[in-house]
N, CA, C and O atoms as a Tripos MOL2 file, in Angstrom:
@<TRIPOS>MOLECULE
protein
  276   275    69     0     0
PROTEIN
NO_CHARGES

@<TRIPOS>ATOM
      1 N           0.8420   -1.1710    0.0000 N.3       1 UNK1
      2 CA          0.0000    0.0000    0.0000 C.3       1 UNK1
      3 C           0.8920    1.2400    0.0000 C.2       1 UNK1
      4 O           1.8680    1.2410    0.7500 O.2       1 UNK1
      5 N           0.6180    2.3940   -0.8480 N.am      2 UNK2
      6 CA          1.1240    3.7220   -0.8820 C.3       2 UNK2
      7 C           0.9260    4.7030   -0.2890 C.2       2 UNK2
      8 O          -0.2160    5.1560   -0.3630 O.2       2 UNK2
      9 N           1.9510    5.4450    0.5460 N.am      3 UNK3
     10 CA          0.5720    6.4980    0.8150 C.3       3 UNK3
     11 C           1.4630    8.0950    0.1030 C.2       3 UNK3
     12 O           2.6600    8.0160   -0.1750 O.2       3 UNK3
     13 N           1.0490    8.8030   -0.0080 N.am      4 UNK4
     14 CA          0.8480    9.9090   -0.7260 C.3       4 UNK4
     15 C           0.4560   11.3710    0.1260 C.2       4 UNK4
     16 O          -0.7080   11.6840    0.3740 O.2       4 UNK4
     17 N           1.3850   12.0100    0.4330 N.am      5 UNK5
     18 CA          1.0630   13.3490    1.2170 C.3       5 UNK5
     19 C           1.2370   14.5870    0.5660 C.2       5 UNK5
     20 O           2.3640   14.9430    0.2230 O.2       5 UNK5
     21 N          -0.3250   15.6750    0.2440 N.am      6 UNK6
     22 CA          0.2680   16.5140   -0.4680 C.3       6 UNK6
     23 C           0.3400   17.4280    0.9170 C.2       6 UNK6
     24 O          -0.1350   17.1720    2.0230 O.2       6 UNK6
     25 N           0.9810   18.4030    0.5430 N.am      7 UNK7
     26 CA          1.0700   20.0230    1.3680 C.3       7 UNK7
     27 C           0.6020   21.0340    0.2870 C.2       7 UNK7
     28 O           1.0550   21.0310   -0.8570 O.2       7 UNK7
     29 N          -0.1560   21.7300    0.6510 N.am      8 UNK8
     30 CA         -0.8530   22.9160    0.3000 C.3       8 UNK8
     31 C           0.1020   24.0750    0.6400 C.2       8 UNK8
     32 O          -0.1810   24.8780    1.5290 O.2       8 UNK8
     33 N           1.5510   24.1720   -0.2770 N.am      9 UNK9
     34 CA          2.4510   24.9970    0.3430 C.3       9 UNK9
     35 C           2.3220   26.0920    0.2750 C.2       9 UNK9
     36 O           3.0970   26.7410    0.9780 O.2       9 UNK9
     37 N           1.3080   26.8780   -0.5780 N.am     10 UNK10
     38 CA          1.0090   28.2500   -0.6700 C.3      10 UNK10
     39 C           0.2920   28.5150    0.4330 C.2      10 UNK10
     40 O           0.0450   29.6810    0.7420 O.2      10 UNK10
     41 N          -0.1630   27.4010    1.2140 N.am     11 UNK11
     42 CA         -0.9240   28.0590    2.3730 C.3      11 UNK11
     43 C          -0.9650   27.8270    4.0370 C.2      11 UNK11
     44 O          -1.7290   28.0550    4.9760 O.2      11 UNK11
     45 N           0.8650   26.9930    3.6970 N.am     12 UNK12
     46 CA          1.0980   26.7540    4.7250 C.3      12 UNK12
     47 C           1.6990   27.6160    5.6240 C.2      12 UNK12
     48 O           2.5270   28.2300    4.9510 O.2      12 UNK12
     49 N           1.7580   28.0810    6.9820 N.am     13 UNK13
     50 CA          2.2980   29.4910    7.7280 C.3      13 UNK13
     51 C           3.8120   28.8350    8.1130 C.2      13 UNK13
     52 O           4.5760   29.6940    8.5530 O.2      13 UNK13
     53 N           4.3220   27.6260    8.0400 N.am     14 UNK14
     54 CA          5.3490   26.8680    8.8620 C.3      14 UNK14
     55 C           5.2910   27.0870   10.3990 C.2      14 UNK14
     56 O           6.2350   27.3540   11.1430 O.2      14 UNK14
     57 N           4.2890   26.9560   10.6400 N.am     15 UNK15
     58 CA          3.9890   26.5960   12.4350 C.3      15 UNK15
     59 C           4.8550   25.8180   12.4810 C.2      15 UNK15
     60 O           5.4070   26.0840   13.5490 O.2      15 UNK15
     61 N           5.6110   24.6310   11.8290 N.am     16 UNK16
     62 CA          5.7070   23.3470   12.2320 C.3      16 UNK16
     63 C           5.1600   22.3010   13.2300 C.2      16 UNK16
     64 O           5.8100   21.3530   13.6710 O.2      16 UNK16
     65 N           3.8450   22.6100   13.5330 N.am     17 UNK17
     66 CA          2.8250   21.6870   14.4150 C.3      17 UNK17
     67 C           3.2480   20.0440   13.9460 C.2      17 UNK17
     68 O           3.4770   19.0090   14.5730 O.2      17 UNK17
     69 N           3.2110   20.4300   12.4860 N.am     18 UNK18
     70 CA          3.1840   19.0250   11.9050 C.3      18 UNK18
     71 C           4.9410   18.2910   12.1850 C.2      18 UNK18
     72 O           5.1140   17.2980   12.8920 O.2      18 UNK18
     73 N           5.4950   18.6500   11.8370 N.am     19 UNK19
     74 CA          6.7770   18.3140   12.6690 C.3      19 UNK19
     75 C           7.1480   18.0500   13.8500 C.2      19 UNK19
     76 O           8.2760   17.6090   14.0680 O.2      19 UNK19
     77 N           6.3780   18.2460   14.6860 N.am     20 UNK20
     78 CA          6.8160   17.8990   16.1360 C.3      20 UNK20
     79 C           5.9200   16.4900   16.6410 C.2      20 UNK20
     80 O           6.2390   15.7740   17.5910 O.2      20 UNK20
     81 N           4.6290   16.2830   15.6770 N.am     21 UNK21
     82 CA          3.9190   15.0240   15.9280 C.3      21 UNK21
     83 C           4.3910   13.7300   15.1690 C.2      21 UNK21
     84 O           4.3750   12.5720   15.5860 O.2      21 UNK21
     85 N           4.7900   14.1800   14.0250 N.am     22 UNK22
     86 CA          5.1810   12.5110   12.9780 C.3      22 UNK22
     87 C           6.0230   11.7390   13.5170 C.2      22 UNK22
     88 O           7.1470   12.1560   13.2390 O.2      22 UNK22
     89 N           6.0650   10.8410   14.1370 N.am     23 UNK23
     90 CA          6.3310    9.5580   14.4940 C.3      23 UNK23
     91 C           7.6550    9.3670   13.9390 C.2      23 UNK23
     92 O           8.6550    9.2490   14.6470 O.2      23 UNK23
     93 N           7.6650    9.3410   12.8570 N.am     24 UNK24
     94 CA          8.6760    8.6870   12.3530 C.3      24 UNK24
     95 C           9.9750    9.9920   11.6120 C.2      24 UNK24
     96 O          10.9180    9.8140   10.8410 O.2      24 UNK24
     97 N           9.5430   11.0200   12.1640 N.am     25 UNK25
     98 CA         10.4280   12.1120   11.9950 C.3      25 UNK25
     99 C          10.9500   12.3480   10.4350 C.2      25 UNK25
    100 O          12.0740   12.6980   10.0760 O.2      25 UNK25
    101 N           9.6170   12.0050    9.5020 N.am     26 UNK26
    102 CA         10.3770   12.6300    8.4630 C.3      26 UNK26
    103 C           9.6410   13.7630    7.6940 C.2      26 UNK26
    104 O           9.3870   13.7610    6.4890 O.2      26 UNK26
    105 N           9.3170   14.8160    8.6790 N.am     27 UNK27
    106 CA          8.6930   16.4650    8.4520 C.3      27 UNK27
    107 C           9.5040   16.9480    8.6490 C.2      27 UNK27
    108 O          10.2180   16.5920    9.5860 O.2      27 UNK27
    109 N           9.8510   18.1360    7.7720 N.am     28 UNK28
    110 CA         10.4600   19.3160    7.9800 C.3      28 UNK28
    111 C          10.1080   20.3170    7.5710 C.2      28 UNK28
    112 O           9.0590   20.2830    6.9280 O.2      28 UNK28
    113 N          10.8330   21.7220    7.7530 N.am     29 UNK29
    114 CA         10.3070   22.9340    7.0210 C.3      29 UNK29
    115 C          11.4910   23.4060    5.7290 C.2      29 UNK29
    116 O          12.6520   23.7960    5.8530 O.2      29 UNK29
    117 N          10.9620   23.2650    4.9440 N.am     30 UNK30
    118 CA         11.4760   23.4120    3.3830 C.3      30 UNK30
    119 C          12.3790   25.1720    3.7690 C.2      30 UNK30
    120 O          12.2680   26.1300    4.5330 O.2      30 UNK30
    121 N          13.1600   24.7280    2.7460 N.am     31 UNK31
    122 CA         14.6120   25.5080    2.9280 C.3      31 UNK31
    123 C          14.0400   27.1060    2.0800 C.2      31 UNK31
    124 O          14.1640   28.2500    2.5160 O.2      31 UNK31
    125 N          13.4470   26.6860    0.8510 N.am     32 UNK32
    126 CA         12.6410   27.9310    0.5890 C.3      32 UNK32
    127 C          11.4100   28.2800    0.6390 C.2      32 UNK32
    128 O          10.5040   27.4530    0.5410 O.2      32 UNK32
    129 N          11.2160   29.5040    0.7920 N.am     33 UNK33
    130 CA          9.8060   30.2470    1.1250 C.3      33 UNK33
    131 C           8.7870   30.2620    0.1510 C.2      33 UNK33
    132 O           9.1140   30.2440   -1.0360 O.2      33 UNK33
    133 N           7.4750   30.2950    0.5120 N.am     34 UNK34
    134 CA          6.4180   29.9800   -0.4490 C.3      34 UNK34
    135 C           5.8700   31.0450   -1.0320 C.2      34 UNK34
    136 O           6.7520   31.8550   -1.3140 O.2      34 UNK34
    137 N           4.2690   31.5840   -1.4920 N.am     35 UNK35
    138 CA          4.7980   32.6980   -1.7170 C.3      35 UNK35
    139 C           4.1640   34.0240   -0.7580 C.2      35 UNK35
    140 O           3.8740   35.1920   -1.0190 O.2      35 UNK35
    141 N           4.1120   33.0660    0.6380 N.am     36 UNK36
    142 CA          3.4980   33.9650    1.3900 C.3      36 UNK36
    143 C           5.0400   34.2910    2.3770 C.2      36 UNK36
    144 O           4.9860   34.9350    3.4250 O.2      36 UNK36
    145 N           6.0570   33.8490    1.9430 N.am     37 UNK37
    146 CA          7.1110   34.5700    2.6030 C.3      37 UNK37
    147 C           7.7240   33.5260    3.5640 C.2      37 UNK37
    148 O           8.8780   33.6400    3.9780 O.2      37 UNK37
    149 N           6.6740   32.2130    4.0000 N.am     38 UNK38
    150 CA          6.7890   31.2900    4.8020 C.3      38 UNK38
    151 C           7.5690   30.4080    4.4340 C.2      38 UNK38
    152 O           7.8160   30.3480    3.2290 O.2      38 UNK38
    153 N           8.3360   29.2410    5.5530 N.am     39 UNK39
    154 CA          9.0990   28.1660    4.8400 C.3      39 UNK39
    155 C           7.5490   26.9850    4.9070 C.2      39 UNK39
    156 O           6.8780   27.1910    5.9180 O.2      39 UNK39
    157 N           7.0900   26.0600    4.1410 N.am     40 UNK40
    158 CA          6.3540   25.0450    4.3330 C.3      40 UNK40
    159 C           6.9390   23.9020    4.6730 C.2      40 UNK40
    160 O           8.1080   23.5160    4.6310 O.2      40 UNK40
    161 N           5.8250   23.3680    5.0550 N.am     41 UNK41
    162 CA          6.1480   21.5690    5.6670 C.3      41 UNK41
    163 C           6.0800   21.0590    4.6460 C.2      41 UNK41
    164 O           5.1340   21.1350    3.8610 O.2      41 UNK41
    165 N           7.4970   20.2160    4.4570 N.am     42 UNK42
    166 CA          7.4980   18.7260    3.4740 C.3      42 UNK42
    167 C           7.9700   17.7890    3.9560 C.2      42 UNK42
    168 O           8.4090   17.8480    5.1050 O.2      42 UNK42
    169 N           8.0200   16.5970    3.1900 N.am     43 UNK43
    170 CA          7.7350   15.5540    3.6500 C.3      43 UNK43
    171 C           8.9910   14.7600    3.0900 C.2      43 UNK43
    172 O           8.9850   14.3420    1.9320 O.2      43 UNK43
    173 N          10.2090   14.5360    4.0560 N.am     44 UNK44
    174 CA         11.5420   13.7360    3.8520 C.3      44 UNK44
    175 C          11.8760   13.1310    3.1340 C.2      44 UNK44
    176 O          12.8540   13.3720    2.4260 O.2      44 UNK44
    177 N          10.8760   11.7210    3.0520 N.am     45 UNK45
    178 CA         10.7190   10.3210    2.7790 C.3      45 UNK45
    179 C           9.8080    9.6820    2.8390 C.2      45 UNK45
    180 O           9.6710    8.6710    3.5270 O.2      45 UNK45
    181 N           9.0190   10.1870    2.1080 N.am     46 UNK46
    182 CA          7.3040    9.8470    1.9370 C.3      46 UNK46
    183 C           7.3790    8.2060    1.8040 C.2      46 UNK46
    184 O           6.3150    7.6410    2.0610 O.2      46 UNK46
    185 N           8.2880    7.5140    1.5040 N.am     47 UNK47
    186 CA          8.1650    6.1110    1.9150 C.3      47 UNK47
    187 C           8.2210    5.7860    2.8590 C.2      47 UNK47
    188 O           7.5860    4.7410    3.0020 O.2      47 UNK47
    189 N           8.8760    6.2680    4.0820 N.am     48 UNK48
    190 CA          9.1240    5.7160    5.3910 C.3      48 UNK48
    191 C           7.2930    6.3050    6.1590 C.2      48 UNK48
    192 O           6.8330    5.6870    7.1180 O.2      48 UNK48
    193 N           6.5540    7.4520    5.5600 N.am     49 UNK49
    194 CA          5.3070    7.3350    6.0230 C.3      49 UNK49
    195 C           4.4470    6.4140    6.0790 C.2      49 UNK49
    196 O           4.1250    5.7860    5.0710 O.2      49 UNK49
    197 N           3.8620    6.1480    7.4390 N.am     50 UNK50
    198 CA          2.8620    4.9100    7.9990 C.3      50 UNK50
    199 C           1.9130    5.3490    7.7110 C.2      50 UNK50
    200 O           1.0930    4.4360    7.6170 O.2      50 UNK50
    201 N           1.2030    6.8890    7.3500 N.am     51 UNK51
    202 CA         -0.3020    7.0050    7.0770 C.3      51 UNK51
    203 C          -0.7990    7.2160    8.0310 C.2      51 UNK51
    204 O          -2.0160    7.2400    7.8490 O.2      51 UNK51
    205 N          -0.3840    7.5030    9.6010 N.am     52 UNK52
    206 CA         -1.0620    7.8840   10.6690 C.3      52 UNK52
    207 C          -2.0420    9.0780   10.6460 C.2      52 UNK52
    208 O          -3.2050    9.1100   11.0490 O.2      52 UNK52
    209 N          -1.3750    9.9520   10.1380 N.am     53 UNK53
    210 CA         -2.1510   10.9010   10.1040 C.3      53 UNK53
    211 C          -2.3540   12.0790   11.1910 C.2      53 UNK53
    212 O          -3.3160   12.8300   11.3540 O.2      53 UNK53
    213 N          -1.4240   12.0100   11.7130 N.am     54 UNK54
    214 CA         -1.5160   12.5410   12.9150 C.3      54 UNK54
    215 C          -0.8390   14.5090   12.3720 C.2      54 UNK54
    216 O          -1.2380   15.5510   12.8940 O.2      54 UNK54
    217 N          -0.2260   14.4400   11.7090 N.am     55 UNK55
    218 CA          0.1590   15.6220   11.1060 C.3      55 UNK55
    219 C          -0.9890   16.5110    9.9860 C.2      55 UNK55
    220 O          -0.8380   17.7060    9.7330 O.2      55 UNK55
    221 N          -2.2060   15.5970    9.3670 N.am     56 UNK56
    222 CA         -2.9390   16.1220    9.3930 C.3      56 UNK56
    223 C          -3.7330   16.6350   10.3540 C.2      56 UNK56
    224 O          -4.0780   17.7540    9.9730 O.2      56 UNK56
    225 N          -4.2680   16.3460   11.5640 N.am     57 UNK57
    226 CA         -4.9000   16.5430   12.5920 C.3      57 UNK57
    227 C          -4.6680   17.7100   12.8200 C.2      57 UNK57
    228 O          -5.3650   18.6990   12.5930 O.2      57 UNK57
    229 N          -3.1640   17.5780   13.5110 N.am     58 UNK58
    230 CA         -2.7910   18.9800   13.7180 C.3      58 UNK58
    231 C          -2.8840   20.1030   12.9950 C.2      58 UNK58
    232 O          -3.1750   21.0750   13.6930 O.2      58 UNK58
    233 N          -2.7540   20.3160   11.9390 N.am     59 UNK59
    234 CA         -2.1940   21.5510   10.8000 C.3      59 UNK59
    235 C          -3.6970   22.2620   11.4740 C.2      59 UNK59
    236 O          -4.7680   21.6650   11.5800 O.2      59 UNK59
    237 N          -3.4440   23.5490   11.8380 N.am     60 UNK60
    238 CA         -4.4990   24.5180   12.2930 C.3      60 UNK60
    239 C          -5.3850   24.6910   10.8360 C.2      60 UNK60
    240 O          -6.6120   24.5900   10.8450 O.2      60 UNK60
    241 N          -4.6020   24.9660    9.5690 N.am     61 UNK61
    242 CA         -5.0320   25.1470    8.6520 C.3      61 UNK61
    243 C          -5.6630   24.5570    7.4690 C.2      61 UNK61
    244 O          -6.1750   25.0630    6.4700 O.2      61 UNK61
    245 N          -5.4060   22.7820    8.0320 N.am     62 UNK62
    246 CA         -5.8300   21.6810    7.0760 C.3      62 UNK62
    247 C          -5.1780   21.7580    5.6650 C.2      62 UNK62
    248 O          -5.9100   21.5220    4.7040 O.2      62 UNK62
    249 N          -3.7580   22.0910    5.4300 N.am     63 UNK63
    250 CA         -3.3860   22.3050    4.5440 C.3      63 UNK63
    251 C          -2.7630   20.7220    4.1120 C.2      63 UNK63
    252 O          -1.9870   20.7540    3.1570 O.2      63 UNK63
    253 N          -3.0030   19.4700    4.6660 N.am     64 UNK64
    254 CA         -2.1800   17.9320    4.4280 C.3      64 UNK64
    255 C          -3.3600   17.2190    4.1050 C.2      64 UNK64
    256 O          -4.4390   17.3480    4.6840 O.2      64 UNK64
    257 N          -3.1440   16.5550    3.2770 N.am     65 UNK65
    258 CA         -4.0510   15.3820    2.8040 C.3      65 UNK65
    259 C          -3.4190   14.0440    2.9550 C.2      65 UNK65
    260 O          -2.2340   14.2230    3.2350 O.2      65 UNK65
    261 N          -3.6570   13.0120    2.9010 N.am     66 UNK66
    262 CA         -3.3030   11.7950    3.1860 C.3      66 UNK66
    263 C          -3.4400   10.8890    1.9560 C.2      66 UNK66
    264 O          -4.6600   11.0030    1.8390 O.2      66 UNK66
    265 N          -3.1320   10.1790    1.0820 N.am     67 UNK67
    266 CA         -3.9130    9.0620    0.0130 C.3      67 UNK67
    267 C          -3.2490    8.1800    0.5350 C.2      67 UNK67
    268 O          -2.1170    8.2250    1.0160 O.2      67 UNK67
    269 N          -4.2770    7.0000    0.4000 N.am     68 UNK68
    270 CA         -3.7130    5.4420    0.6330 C.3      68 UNK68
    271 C          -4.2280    4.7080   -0.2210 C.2      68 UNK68
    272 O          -5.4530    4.6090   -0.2840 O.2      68 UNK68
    273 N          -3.0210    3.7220   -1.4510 N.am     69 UNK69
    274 CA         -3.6150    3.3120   -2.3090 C.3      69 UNK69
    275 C          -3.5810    1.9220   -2.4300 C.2      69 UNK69
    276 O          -4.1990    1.3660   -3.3380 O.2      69 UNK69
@<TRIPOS>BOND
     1     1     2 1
     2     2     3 1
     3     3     4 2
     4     3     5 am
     5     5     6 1
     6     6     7 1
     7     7     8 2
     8     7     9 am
     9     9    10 1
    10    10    11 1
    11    11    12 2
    12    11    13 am
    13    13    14 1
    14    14    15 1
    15    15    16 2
    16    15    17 am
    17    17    18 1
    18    18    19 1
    19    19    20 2
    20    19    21 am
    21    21    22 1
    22    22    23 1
    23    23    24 2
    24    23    25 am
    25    25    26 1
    26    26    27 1
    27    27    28 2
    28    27    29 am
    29    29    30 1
    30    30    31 1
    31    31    32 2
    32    31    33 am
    33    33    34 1
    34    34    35 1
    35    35    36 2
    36    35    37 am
    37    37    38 1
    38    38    39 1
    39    39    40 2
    40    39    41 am
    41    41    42 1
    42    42    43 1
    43    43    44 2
    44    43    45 am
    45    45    46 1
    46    46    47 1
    47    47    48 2
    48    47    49 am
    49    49    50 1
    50    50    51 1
    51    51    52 2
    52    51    53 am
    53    53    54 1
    54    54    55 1
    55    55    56 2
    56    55    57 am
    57    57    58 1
    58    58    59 1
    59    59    60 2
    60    59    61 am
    61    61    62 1
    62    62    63 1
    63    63    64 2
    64    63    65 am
    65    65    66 1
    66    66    67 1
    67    67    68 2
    68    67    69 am
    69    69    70 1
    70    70    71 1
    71    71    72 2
    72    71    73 am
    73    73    74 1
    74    74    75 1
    75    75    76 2
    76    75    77 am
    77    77    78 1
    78    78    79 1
    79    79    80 2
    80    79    81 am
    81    81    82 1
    82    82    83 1
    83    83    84 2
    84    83    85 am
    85    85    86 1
    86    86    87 1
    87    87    88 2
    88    87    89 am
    89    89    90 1
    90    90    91 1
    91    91    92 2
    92    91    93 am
    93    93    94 1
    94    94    95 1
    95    95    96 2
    96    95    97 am
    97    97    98 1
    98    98    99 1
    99    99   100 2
   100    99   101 am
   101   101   102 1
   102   102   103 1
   103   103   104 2
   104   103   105 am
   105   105   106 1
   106   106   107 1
   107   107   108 2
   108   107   109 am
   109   109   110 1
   110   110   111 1
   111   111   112 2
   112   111   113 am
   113   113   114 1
   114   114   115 1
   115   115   116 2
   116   115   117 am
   117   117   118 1
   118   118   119 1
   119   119   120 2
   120   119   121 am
   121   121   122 1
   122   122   123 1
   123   123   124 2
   124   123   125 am
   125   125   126 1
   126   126   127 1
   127   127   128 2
   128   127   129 am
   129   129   130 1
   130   130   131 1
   131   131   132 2
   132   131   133 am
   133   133   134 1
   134   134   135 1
   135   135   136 2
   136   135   137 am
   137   137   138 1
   138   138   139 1
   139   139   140 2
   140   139   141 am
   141   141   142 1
   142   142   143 1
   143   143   144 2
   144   143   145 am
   145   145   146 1
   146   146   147 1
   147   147   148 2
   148   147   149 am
   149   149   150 1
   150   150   151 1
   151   151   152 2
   152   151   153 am
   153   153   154 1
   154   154   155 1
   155   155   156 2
   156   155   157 am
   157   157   158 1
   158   158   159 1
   159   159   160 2
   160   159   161 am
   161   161   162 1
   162   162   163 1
   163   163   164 2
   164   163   165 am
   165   165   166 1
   166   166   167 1
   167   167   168 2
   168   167   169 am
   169   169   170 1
   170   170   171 1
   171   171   172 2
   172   171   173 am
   173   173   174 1
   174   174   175 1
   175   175   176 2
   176   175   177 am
   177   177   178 1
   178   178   179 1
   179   179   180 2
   180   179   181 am
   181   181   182 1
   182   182   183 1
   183   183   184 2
   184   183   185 am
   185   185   186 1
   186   186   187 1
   187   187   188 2
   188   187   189 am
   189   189   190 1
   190   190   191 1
   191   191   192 2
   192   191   193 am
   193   193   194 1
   194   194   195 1
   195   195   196 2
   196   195   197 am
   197   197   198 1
   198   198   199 1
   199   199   200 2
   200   199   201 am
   201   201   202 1
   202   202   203 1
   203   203   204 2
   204   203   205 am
   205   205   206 1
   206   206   207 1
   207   207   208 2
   208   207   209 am
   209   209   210 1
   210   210   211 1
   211   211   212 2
   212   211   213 am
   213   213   214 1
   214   214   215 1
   215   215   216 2
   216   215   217 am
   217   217   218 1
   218   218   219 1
   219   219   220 2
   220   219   221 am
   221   221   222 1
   222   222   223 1
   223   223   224 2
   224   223   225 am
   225   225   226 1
   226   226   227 1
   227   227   228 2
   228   227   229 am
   229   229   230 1
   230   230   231 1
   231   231   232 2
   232   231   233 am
   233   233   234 1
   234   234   235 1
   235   235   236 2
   236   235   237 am
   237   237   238 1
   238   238   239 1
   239   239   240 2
   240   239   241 am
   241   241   242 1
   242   242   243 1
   243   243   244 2
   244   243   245 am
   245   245   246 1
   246   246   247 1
   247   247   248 2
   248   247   249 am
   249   249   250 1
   250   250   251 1
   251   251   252 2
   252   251   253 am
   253   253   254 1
   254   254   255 1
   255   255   256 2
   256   255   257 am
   257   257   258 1
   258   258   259 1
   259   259   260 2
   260   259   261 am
   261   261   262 1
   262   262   263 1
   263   263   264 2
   264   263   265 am
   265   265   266 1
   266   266   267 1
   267   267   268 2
   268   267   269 am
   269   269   270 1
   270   270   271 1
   271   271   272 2
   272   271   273 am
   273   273   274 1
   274   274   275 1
   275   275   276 2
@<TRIPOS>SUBSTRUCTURE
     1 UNK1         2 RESIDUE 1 A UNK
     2 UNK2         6 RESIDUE 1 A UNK
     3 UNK3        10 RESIDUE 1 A UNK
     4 UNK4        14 RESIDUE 1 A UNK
     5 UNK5        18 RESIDUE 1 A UNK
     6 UNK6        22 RESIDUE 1 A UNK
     7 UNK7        26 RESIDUE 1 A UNK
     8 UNK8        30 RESIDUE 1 A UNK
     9 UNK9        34 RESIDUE 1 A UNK
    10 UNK10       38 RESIDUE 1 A UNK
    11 UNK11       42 RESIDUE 1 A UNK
    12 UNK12       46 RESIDUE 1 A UNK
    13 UNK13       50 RESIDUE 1 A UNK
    14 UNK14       54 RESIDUE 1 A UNK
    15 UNK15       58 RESIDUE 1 A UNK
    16 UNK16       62 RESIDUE 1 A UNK
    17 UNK17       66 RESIDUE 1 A UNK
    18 UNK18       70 RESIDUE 1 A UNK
    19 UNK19       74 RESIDUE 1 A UNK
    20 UNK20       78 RESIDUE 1 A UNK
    21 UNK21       82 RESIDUE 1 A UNK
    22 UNK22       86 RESIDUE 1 A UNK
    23 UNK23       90 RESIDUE 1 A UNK
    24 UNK24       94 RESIDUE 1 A UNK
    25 UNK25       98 RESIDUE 1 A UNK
    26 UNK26      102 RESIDUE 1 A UNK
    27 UNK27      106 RESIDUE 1 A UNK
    28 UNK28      110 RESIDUE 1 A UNK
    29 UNK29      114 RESIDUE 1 A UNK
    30 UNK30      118 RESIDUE 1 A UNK
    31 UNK31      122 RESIDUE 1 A UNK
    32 UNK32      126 RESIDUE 1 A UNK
    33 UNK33      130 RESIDUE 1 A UNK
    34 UNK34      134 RESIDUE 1 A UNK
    35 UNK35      138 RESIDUE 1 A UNK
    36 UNK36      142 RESIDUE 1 A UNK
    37 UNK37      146 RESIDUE 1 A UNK
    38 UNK38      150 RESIDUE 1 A UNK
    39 UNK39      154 RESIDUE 1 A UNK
    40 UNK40      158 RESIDUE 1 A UNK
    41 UNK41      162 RESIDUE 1 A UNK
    42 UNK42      166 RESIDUE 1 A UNK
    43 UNK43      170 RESIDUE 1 A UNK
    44 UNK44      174 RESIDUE 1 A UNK
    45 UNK45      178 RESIDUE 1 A UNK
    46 UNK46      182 RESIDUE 1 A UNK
    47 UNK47      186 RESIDUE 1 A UNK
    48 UNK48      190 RESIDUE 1 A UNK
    49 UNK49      194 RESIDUE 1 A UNK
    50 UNK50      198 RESIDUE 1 A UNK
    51 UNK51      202 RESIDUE 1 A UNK
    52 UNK52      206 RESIDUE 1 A UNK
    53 UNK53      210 RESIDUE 1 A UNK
    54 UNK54      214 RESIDUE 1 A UNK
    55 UNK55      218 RESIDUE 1 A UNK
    56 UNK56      222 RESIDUE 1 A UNK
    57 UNK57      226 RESIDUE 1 A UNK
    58 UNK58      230 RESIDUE 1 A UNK
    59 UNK59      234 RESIDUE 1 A UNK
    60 UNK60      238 RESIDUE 1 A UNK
    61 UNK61      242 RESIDUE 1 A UNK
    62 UNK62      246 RESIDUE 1 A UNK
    63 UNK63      250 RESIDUE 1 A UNK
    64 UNK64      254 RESIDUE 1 A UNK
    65 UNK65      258 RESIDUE 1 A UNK
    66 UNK66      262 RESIDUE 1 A UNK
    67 UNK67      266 RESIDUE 1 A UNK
    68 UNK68      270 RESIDUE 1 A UNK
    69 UNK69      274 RESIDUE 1 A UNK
């Protein structure tokens, strides 16, 4: 099974909420800015993601989606 994480980087603020919950530590905040001036959350090694989901939860802004295929 696949799973698939987008980020909505134009509308992410880089809280990094989502970084401090993923399990498996592979969130970070992207090296360049989006075009609201912000760095966004991406995603390391989208293979080593389990699909928890727990980084969607968090995002104040619902900017993460999840696919599992």
């Amino acid at each position: 099974m696949a799973i698939h994480l987008t980020f909505q980087r134009d509308r992410c603020k880089g809280c990094s909420l989502c970084v401090t919950v993923c399990p498996k530590h592979i969130l970070a905040l992207d090296t360049v800015t989006n075009v609201k001036g912000y760095r966004p959350a991406v995603c390391t090694d989208e293979a080593a993601c389990v699909g928890c989901a727990s980084c969607a939860k968090i995002c104040p802004d619902s900017i993460i989606t999840i696919e599992k295929d």
